[in-house]
C-alpha angles and dihedrals in degrees: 000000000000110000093241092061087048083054097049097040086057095042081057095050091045095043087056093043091054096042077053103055102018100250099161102115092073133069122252100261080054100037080049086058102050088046088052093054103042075045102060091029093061099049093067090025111040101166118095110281127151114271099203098061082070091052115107104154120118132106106328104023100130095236086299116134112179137337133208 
Protein backbone atom coordinates (compact mmCIF):
# COMPACT_ATOMS: atom_id res chain seq x y z
CA UNK A 1 0.00 0.00 0.00
CA UNK A 2 1.62 3.46 -0.85
CA UNK A 3 2.67 5.15 2.24
CA UNK A 4 0.15 8.41 1.52
CA UNK A 5 -2.84 6.26 1.59
CA UNK A 6 -1.28 4.62 5.19
CA UNK A 7 -1.16 8.52 6.30
CA UNK A 8 -4.69 9.38 5.28
CA UNK A 9 -6.29 6.14 6.49
CA UNK A 10 -4.79 7.02 10.02
CA UNK A 11 -5.66 10.79 9.82
CA UNK A 12 -9.16 9.37 9.30
CA UNK A 13 -9.00 7.01 12.32
CA UNK A 14 -7.54 9.74 14.44
CA UNK A 15 -9.93 12.49 13.12
CA UNK A 16 -12.88 10.14 14.30
CA UNK A 17 -11.24 9.32 17.51
CA UNK A 18 -10.92 12.64 18.27
CA UNK A 19 -15.01 13.85 16.85
CA UNK A 20 -15.77 10.75 19.42
CA UNK A 21 -14.06 11.86 22.67
CA UNK A 22 -13.68 15.37 22.16
CA UNK A 23 -9.94 15.58 21.74
CA UNK A 24 -9.70 19.10 19.93
CA UNK A 25 -7.71 21.36 22.71
CA UNK A 26 -4.40 19.57 22.00
CA UNK A 27 -2.20 19.54 19.20
CA UNK A 28 -1.86 16.07 16.57
CA UNK A 29 1.40 14.44 18.03
CA UNK A 30 -0.90 14.71 21.51
CA UNK A 31 -4.30 13.91 20.14
CA UNK A 32 -1.94 10.46 18.36
CA UNK A 33 -1.14 9.66 21.62
CA UNK A 34 -4.34 9.67 23.19
CA UNK A 35 -5.71 7.49 20.02
CA UNK A 36 -2.64 4.94 20.66
CA UNK A 37 -3.44 4.46 23.81
CA UNK A 38 -7.47 4.13 23.66
CA UNK A 39 -6.22 1.98 20.82
CA UNK A 40 -3.97 -0.67 22.68
CA UNK A 41 -6.36 -0.36 26.20
CA UNK A 42 -9.45 -1.52 24.42
CA UNK A 43 -8.16 -4.31 22.87
CA UNK A 44 -7.65 -6.08 26.05
CA UNK A 45 -10.43 -3.93 27.67
CA UNK A 46 -13.14 -3.46 25.45
CA UNK A 47 -16.05 -2.02 28.06
CA UNK A 48 -16.43 1.57 28.37
CA UNK A 49 -13.52 3.06 30.82
CA UNK A 50 -12.11 6.17 30.72
CA UNK A 51 -8.95 6.42 28.36
CA UNK A 52 -7.32 9.32 29.88
CA UNK A 53 -6.78 7.84 33.44
CA UNK A 54 -4.05 5.52 31.47
CA UNK A 55 -2.29 8.88 29.85
CA UNK A 56 1.21 9.85 31.41
CA UNK A 57 2.99 11.83 28.58
CA UNK A 58 3.94 15.33 29.08
CA UNK A 59 7.71 17.21 29.74
CA UNK A 60 9.85 14.60 31.70
CA UNK A 61 8.23 11.30 30.86
CA UNK A 62 10.87 9.58 29.96
CA UNK A 63 9.48 8.66 26.53
CA UNK A 64 6.65 6.92 28.41
CA UNK A 65 2.90 7.65 27.09
CA UNK A 66 0.51 5.88 28.93
CA UNK A 67 0.43 2.69 31.15
CA UNK A 68 -2.13 0.32 31.94
Amino acid sequence: MEENMKDRILESYLKDFSSEYNVFDVETPVAFEHFVNFCIVSREHPENFDYEKVLVGGTHDLGVDGTA
